[in-house]
C-alpha positions, -999 to 999 in steps of 0.1 A, spaced: -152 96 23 -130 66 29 -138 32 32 -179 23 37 -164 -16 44 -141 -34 68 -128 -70 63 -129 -96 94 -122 -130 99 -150 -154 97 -141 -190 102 -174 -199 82 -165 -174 54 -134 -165 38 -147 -129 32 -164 -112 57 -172 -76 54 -194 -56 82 -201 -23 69 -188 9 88 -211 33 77 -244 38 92 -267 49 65 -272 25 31 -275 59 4 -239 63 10 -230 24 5 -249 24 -28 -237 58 -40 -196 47 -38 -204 10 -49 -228 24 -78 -196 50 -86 -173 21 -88 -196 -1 -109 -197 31 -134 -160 35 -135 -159 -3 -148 -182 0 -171 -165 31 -182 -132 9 -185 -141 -25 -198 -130 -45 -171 -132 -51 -133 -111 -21 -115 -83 -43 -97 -78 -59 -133 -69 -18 -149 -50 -16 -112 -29 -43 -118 -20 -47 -158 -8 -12 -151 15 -16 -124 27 -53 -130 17 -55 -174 3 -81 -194 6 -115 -208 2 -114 -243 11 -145 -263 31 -162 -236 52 -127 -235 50 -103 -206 49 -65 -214 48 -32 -196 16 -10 -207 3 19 -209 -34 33 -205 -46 56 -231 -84 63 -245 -97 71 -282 -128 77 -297 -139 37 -292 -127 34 -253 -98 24 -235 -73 3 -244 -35 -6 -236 -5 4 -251 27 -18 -251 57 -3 -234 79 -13 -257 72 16 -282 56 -8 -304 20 6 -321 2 -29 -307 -32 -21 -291 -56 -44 -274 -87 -32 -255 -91 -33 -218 -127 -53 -230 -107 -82 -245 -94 -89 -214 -93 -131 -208 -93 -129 -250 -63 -115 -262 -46 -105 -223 -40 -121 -191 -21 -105 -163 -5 -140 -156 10 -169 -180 -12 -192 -168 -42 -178 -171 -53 -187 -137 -69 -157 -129 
């Protein structure tokens, strides 16, 4: 279906939205889709989207990661061929996507 939301400049708000589609079913259908696949995750979607395309900060360290699922949910996978797991739900715990945990 596309996108149900278009950004605009606002000078009173830094984000605007007006919506593009004309009837609310379909608005709450996608937005209650994505709210699922969250929940189905452990954390926000543009958090997965990111640790998978730019890593992690573990430690102080930045790794490459991969996604994988078991039995008790998602979780990551360092790149580095080491057997070190953390859980996409420990996310501003035991991960950060940057070293200064600013996000």
């Amino acid at each position: 279906m596309g996108r149900l939301t278009k950004k605009i400049k606002n000078p009173k708000y830094s984000n605007d939205y007006v919506m593009l589609c004309a009837h609310d079913y379909h608005i709450l259908n996608k937005l209650g889709h994505l709210e699922d696949l969250e929940e189905q995750l452990g954390c926000p979607l543009d958090v997965y989207i990111k640790a998978t395309i730019y890593g992690v900060v573990v430690d102080g360290v930045h790794f490459y990661v991969t996604f994988n699922k078991d039995e008790d949910g998602y979780y990551f996978l360092l790149s580095n061929g080491s057997a070190w797991r953390f859980r996409t739900t420990s996310y501003k715990n035991t991960w950060w996507l940057k070293y200064d945990r600013s996000e």
